[in-house]
C-alpha positions in Angstrom: -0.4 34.0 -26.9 -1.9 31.1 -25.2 -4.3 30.7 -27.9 -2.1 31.0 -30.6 0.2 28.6 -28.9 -3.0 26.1 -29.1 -3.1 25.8 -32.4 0.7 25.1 -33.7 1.3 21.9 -34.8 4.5 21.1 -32.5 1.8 21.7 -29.5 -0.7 19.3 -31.2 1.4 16.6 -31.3 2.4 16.6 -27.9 -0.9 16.7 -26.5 -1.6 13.8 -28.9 1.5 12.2 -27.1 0.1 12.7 -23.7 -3.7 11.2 -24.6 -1.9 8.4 -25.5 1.0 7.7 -22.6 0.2 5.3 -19.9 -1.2 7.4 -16.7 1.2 6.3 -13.6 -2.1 4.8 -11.6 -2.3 1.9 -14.1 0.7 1.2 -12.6 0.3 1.6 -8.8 -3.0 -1.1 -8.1 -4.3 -0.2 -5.4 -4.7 -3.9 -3.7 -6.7 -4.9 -0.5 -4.5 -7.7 1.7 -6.2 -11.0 1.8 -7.1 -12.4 5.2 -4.0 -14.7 5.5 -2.0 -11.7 4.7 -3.6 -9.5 7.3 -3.4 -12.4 9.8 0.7 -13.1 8.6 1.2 -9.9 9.3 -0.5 -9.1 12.5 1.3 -12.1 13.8 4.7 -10.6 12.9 3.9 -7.7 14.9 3.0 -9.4 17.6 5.8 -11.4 17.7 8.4 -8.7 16.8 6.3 -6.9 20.2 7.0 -9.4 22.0 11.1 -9.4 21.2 11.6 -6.1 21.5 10.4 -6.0 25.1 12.1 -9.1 25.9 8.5 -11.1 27.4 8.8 -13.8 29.4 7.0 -16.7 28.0 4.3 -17.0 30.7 3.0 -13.6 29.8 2.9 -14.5 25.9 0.5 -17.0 26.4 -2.1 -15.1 27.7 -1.5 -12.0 25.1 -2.1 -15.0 22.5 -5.3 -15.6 24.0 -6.2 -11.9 24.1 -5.4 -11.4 20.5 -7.6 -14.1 19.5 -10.5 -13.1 21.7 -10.0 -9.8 19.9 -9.8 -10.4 16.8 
């Protein structure tokens, strides 16, 4: 049956259909962050870090100064 099915022309012109659609990778690029962008983001993190457990000031000096010894 499978066979058979093969080699009817409504199943032919589909499969000409598909060879010729976009594939859904073309559009999803893969794309490595620059280094501002990795930087930009890492300092949002930090900062949002430092919000959320309400830091005093004095101690976010020196977690600056970690970070940058770091990374």
């Amino acid at each position: 049956m499978l066979i058979s099915h093969s080699k009817t022309a409504k199943h032919n012109t589909r499969m000409k259909e598909v060879k010729s659609t976009t594939k859904l990778d073309t559009f999803v690029a893969k794309r490595i962050p620059t280094e501002n962008e990795q930087v930009a983001k890492a300092k949002l993190m930090i900062s949002a870090f430092i919000a959320k457990h309400h830091m005093p000031f004095a101690q976010t000096d020196h977690l600056v100064e970690v970070c940058k010894k770091s990374f």
